[in-house]
C-alpha positions, 0 to 999 in steps of 0.5 A, spaced: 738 509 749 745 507 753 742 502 757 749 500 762 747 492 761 754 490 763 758 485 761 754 477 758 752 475 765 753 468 762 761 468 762 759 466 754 763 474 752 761 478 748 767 482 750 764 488 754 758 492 756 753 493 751 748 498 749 742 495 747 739 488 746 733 487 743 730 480 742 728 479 734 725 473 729 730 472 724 729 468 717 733 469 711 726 468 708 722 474 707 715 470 708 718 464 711 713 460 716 719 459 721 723 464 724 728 463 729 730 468 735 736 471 736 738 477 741 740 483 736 745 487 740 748 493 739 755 495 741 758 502 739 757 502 732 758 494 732 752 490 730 751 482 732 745 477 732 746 472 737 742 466 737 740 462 743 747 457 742 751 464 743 755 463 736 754 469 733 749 470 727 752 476 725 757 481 727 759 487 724 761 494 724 754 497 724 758 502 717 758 495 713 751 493 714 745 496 710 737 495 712 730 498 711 723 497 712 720 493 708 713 491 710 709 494 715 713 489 721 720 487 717 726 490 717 730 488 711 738 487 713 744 486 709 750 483 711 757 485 709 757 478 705 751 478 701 747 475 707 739 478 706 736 477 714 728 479 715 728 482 723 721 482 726 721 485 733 718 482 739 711 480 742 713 480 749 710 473 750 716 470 746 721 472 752 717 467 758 719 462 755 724 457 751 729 460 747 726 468 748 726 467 755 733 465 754 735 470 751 732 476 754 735 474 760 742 473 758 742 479 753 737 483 757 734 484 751 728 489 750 721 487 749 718 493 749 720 498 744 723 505 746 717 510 748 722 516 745 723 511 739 715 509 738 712 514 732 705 517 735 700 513 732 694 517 728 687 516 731 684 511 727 689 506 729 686 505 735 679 505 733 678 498 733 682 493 737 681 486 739 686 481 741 689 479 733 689 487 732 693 489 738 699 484 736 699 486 729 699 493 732 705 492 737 709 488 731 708 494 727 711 498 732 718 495 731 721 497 724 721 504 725 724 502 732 729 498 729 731 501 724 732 507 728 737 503 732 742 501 727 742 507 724 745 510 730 751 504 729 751 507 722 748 502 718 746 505 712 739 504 707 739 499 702 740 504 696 746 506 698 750 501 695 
């Protein structure tokens, strides 16, 4: 999963290599209308949410954080200070342009899950797809994607409190 993205090419440090980035939708609302984007960056067992403006929304060690699936495309997020943030995984048409782009290309930040992370899909799934199911499909592929991501940097589920 170590992806050897070296340091921020942007000179705007993070101080070191980074394993892994994923551009996410954030909103401290779980049903918010608007969400803001934020490369999710995982370093070591160190979490950060970096938004497009380079100061961190989130950084903390990955043992400080709790987070669970909580619908079928959000993850809920827990910060060490009380902080609850709702993380919806990327379509890729939010990283060509604007902020998404912005922040893929500084973070090279994924788009695409992680084929060994991606659960199998069960046949039905795949029964009927038009363009508004295919999106919703992609966007459910992220929370277990996710998650399982920030559970290599420790952070643990929401009931252990």
């Amino acid at each position: 999963m170590i992806r050897g993205v070296g340091e921020d090419p942007t000179g705007g440090g993070l101080g070191g290599p980074v394993d892994e980035a994923v551009l996410v939708a954030w909103s401290e609302r779980r049903r918010s209308p608007t969400r803001q984007f934020a490369a999710l960056v995982l370093e070591g067992t160190r979490v950060r949410l970096m938004p497009a403006d380079g100061e961190a929304v989130l950084d903390a060690e990955g043992a400080t954080l709790r987070a669970d699936i909580v619908s079928p495309t959000q993850l809920e997020l827990h910060a060490p200070d009380g902080t609850v943030r709702f993380i919806v995984g990327p379509l890729p048409q939010w990283g060509r342009r604007g902020r998404g782009a912005e922040l893929v290309s500084r973070y090279d930040a994924r788009l695409e899950p992680d084929p060994e992370l991606v659960a199998p899909e069960g046949r039905l799934a795949r029964f009927m797809i038009t363009p508004a199911t295919s999106q919703l499909r992609r966007l459910r592929l992220w929370p277990p994607v996710l998650l399982a991501m920030l559970r290599s940097c420790g952070v643990a589920p929401l009931d252990e409190e």
